[in-house]
C-alpha positions in Angstrom: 0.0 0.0 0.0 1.6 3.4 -1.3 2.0 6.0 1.5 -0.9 8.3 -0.4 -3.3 5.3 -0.4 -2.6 5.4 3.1 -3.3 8.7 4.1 -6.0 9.0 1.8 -8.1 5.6 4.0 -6.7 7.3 6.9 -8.1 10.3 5.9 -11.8 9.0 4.7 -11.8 7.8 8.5 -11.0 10.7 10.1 -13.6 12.5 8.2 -16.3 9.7 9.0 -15.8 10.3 12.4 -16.2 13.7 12.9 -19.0 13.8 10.5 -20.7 11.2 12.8 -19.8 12.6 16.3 -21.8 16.2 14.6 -24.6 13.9 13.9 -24.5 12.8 17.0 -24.2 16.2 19.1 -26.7 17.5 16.7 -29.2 14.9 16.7 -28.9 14.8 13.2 -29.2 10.8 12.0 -28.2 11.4 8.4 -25.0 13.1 9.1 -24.6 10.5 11.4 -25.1 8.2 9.0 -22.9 9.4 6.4 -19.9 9.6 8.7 -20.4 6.1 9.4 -20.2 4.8 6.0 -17.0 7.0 5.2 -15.1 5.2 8.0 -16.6 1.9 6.7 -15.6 3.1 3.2 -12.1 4.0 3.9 -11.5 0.6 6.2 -12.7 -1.9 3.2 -10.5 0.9 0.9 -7.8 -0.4 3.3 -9.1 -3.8 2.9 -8.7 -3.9 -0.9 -4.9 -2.0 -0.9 -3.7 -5.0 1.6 -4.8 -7.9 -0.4 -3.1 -6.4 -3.7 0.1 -6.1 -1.3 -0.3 -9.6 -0.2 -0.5 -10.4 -4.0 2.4 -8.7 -4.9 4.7 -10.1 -3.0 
């Protein structure tokens, strides 16, 4: 996994969670739910850049 890749899952993550702690502190259960499926977006981006690595080597 490249070092961008990285930061880029990293930073899908990051953004998920902040978008769903707002939801949370503003009751709002679509923003909520948005910054849920960015972390689960950038962990199975993760997912994916592993098994190439695993195949690569």
């Amino acid at each position: 996994m490249s070092a961008e890749d990285k930061a880029a899952n990293t930073g899908d993550k990051i953004k998920g969670k902040a978008k769903e702690v707002a939801g949370k502190v503003t009751g709002n259960e679509r923003l909520e739910a948005e910054g849920k499926a960015e972390q689960v977006k950038g962990d199975a981006k993760q997912a994916g850049e592993k098994v190439k690595d695993t195949f690569k080597h």
